[in-house]
N, C-alpha and C positions, 0 to 999 in steps of 0.2 A: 504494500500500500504506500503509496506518495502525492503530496500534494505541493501544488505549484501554489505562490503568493506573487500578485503582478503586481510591484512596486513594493520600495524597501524606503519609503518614511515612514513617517512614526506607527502609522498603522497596520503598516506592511509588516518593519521590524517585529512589531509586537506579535501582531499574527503569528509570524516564523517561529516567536520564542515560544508559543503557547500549544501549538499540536504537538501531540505528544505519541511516539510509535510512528516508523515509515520514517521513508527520507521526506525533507523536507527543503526546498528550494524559494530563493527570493530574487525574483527578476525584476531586476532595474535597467531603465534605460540611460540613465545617468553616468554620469565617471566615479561622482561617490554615493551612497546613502545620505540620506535625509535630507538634499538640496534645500528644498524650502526652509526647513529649521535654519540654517545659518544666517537666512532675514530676518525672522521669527523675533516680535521684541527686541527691533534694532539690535537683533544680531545677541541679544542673552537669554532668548525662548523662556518664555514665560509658561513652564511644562503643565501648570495645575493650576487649582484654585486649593487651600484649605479650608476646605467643608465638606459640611453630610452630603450623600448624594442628591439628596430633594432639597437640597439648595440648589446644586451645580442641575438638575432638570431645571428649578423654577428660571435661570436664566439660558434657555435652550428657546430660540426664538422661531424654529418653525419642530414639527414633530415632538413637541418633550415628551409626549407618553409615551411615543415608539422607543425612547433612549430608556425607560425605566429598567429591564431585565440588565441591558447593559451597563448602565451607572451604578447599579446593584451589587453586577458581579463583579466589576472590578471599578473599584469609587476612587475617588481624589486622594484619601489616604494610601490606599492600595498601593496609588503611581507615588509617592510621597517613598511609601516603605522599600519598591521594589526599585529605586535610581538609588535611592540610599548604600541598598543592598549591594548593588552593582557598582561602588565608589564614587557615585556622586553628591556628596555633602549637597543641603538646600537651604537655602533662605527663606522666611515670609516678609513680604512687603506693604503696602498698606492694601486694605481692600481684600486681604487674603492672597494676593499675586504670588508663586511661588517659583521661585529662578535660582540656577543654578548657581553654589556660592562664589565659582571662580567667573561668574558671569558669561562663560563661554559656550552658546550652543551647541558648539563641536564637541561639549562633555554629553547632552541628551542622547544624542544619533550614537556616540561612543558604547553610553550605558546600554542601551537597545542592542546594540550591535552585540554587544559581549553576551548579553542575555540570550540571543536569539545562535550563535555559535554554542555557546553552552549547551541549550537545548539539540545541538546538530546539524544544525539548520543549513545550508549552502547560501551565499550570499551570491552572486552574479552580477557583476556594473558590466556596464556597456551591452546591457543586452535587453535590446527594446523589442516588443513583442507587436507583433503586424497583424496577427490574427488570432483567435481565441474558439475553438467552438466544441461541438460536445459528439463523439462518433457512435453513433447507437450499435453501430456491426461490433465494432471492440468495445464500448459501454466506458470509455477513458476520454477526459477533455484532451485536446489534441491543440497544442502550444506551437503557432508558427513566430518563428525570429526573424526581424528586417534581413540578418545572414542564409537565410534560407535552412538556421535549421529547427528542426523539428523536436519538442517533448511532449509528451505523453505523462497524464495524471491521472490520480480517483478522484481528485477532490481539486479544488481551484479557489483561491481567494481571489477577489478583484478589490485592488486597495491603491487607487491608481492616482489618486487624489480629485481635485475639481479641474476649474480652468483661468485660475487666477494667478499672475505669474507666471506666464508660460515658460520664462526663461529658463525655470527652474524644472520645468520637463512637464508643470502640469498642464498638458494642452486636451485634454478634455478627452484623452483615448477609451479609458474606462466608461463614458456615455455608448460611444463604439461597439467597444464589448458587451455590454447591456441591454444595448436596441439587437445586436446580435444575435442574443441567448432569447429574444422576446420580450423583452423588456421594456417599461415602461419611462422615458425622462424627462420630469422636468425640467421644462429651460434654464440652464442657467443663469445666472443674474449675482450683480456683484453685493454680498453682503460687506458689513467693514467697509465701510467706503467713506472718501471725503464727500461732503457737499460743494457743489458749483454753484455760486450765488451769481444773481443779475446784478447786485449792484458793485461798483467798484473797490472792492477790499485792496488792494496794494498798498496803500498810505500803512495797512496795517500787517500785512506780510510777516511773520513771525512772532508776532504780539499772542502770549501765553496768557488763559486765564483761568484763575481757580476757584474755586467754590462758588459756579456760577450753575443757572437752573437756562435748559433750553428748553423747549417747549415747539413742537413739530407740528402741522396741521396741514393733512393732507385729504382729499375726497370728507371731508366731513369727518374726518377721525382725527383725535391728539394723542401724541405720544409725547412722553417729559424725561428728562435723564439730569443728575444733577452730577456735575464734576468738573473735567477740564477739556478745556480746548484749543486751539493754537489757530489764528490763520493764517490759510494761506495765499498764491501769489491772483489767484482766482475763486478762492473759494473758503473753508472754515474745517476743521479736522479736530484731533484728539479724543481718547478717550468715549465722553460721552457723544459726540458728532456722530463715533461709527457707530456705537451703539444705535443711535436713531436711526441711520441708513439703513439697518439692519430690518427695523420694523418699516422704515418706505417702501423698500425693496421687495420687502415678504409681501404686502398687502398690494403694491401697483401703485406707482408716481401717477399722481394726481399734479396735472397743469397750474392748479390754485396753492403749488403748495408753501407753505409759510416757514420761516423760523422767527423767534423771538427770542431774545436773549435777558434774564432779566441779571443784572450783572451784584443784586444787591439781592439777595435772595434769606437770607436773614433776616432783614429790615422791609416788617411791614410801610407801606406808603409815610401814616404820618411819623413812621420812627424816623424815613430816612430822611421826610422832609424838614424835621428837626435837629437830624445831622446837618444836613445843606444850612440849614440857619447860621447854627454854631462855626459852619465853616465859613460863612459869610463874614459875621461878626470878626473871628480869627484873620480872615483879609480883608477888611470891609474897605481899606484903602489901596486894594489889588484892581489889576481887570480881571475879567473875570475867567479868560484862559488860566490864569495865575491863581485862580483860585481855588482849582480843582486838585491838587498834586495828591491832596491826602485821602482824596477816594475813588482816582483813576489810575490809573497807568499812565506815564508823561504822554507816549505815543496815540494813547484813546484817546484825550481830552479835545484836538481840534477835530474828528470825527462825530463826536457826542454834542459839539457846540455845532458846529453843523447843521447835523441831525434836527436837533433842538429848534434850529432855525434863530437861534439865537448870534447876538454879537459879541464875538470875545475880546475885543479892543474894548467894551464898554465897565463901567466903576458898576464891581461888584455892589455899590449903595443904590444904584441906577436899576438892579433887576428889580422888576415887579412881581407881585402875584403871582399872574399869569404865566409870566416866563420862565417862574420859578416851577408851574406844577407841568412846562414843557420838560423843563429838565430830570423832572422826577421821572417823564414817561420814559423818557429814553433810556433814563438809568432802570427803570424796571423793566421796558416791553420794546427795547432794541430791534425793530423787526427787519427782516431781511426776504425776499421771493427766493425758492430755490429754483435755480434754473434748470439743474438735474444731479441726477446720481454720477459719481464718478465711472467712468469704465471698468469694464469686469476685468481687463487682464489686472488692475490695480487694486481690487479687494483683496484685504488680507484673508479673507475665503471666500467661495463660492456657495451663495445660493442654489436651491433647487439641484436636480442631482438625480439618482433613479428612486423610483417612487418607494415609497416603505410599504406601499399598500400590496406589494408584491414580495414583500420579506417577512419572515417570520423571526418577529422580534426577541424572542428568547433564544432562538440560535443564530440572526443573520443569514440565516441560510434562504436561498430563493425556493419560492413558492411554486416556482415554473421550472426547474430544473435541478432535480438531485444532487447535490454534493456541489453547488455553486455557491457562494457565499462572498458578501461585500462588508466591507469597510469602512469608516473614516469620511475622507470629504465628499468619495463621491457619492455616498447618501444622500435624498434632499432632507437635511439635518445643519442648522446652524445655533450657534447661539452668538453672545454678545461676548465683549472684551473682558478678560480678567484670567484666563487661561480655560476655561471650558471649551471653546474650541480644539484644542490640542487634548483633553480629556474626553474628548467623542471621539478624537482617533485612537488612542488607548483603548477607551472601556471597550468599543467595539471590535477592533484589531484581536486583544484577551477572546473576548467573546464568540469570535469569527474562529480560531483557534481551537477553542476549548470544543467548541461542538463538532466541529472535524471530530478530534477522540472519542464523544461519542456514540456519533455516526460508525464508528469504527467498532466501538465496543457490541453493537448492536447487530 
C-alpha cells in the first residue's frame, strides 16, 4: 500500500508525516518545501493561534463547521506541542499570534520536514505533477510528471494549495485535479486582501494606525474589525483591513461599498469633543493645523483638516460650533468608497477552492472517489489573520493523513 501527497507545504508536509504503514511520497513542484511559508508573516510565519479549537472555528470565515472534526483532531495546541517536539522553540505575541522564537520560517517547513522523514515519508522537489487520475482496470491513482514519468498509488492526497502567489508554485493546479476527479470548485477569489480606495490616499502612504475600529458596508451588510492598519500607495491594509476583505470577498463586492474609519474608538462623541476642547484651550493661540499633534499623527492632520472642510491657517479661538462637530465627524466616521478588492495572485490566501459539500469532513476524504482526499488551501475554507489560516492546513493535512491508516486498517 502507498500513497502519493501533491504538494509539500504545510499541508502537504503534514499529511506525509501523519499516514502511517506503506511508503509514503510528497510531490512538489518547487526547488524547496514550503515556498509560501518563507513570505508567511513577513517572512516569520505566524504557524498558530493559542487557543481552544472553537475559538480558532469561530474565526474561520467561510465553512467553520466543515473544519470542526478537523480542529478537533489536531487543534492549535497540538501544532504548539508537535514544532516544539521537532526543535522549534515558540513564542506568543499579542492576540494569541504564535511564531517561531528565532523568527525564521525556514525553522516551520524545517520542523515539518523532519517530522514527515521520521514518519518515512519520500520528499521529491522539482517534481510537478501534469496529470492526476484514478485507473479503474488497476483500481490505483495513476501520477503523471511534466518529465513524463509515471507513479502509481492506493491513496492520493491533493494538498496543492490555492492560487495566490503564484510565484510560489501556487497556481491553482489542485482546482485541475478536482474538476478532474469530478469535482466540484468554487471560484477563486482573493481573501486577505488590501483595499483599493477611490479616493487619493498617497499624502498618507505608510501612515500606521492603532486601536482604530473600521466598519465595512457592502450590499446592505456591515462588517466591523477593530485593530491596525497601515496605508497604502493606492489603497489601506493591515491586520484588520484583511480581515474585512475577507468577509467582502466571501459575501460578493457590492459597487456601494463603504469604509469608515473611526480613529477615536474609545471616546464616545461628547468624551472626544471634550478632549478637542481641552486641546483647544492647551493651543488656543495655535492655528489650528498646530493644534492637533496630540490626537493625530503629524502626517493625518492636513488630511482630516481637509476632510473637515475646515481651514488650518485659521486661530484655533476662531473655530466654531459647527466646525468643531465637522471635526469630531471625521475623527469618528473617516469615510472612504472602496473601489475594489485587491487581486487574487496578492491574497495572503485564496478564497473559494473545491467545495466541502463533496468531502467528508471527519476524514477529508472525497465523497466521489475512494481513497482521494484534500487538504489545506485548496478547500473553499478560509479564515481571518492571527495564524488560523496556517492551522486549517495543519488540522486538515493530520486529518487527510490519519484516515488514509484507517482506510487501510479496514
Amino acid at each position: 500500500m502507498n500513497t502519493i501527497v501533491i504538494g509539500a507545504g504545510p499541508a502537504g508536509l503534514m499529511a506525509a508525516g501523519s499516514v502511517k504503514g506503506g511508503s509514503v511520497t510528497a510531490l512538489e513542484k518547487n526547488e524547496k518545501a514550503g515556498k509560501k511559508l518563507y513570505i508567511t508573516g513577513k517572512g516569520r510565519c505566524n504557524v498558530t493561534n493559542d487557543c481552544l479549537p472553537d475559538q480558532a472555528q469561530k474565526n474561520v470565515v467561510t465553512n467553520p463547521k466543515f473544519l470542526f472534526s478537523a480542529l478537533n483532531a489536531f487543534s492549535p495546541r497540538d501544532t504548539m506541542r508537535l514544532l516544539e517536539e521537532h526543535g522549534m522553540p515558540l513564542k506568543t505575541e499579542r492576540g494569541g499570534r504564535v511564531f517561531p522564537v528565532s523568527g525564521k520560517a525556514s525553522d516551520v517547513t524545517a520542523a515539518l520536514k523532519k517530522r514527515a522523514i521520521e514518519n518515512g515519508a519520500e520528499i521529491r522537489l522539482n517534481a510537478e505533477v501534469k496529470d492526476a487520475f484514478y485507473d479503474a482496470k488497476t483500481q490505483k491513482f495513476r501520477i503523471i510528471l511534466s518529465d513524463g514519468a509515471e507513479l502509481n498509488s492506493d491513496s492520493l492526497i491533493v494538498a496543492t494549495g490555492g492560487k495566490s502567489y503564484p510565484q510560489t508554485g501556487s497556481t491553482g493546479d489542485g482546482y485541475r485535479f478536482a474538476k478532474a476527479f469530478g469535482h466540484t470548485v468554487i471560484p477563486p477569489r482573493p481573501a486577505l486582501i488590501p483595499l483599493i480606495l477611490c479616493e487619493d490616499v498617497k499624502p498618507l502612504e505608510g501612515l500606521s494606525l492603532e486601536n482604530i475600529t473600521l466598519t465595512a458596508k457592502s450590499g446592505g451588510k456591515i462588517y466591523r474589525q477593530f485593530g491596525e492598519a497601515v496605508f497604502t500607495a493606492d489603497g489601506i491594509s493591515g491586520p484588520c483591513v484583511l480581515s474585512l476583505s475577507s468577509y467582502l470577498s466571501r459575501d460578493g463586492f457590492a459597487n456601494d461599498a463603504e469604509l469608515f474609519v473611526d480613529l477615536k474608538p474609545a471616546l464616545t462623541v461628547p468624551q472626544l469633543d471634550a478632549r478637542i476642547l481641552r486641546e483647544f484651550e492647551k493651543y488656543k493661540n495655535k492655528r489650528l493645523k498646530n493644534a492637533l499633534f496630540d490626537l493625530l499623527p503629524k502626517s493625518l492632520i492636513p488630511y482630516i483638516v481637509r476632510y473637515a472642510d475646515l481651514d488650518g491657517e485659521s486661530e484655533v479661538n476662531s473655530v466654531t460650533k459647527e466646525q468643531r462637530a465637522k471635526l469630531l465627524d471625521a475623527l469618528k466616521n473617516l469615510a472612504f468608497k472602496i473601489e475594489s478588492l485587491g487581486a487574487l495572485e496578492y491574497g495572503i490566501v485564496t478564497g473559494g477552492g473545491v467545495s466541502v459539500s463533496e468531502i467528508n469532513p471527519k476524514t477529508l476524504e472525497s465523497k466521489l472517489v475512494n481513497g482521494l482526499y484534500f487538504a489545506g488551501e485548496v478547500l473553499d475554507c478560509d479564515a481571518l489573520t492571527g495564524g488560523y489560516n496556517m492551522q486549517i492546513a495543519l488540522s486538515t493535512g493530520f486529518l487527510a493523513g490519519k484516515a488514509v491508516n484507517v482506510g487501510r486498517e479496514q
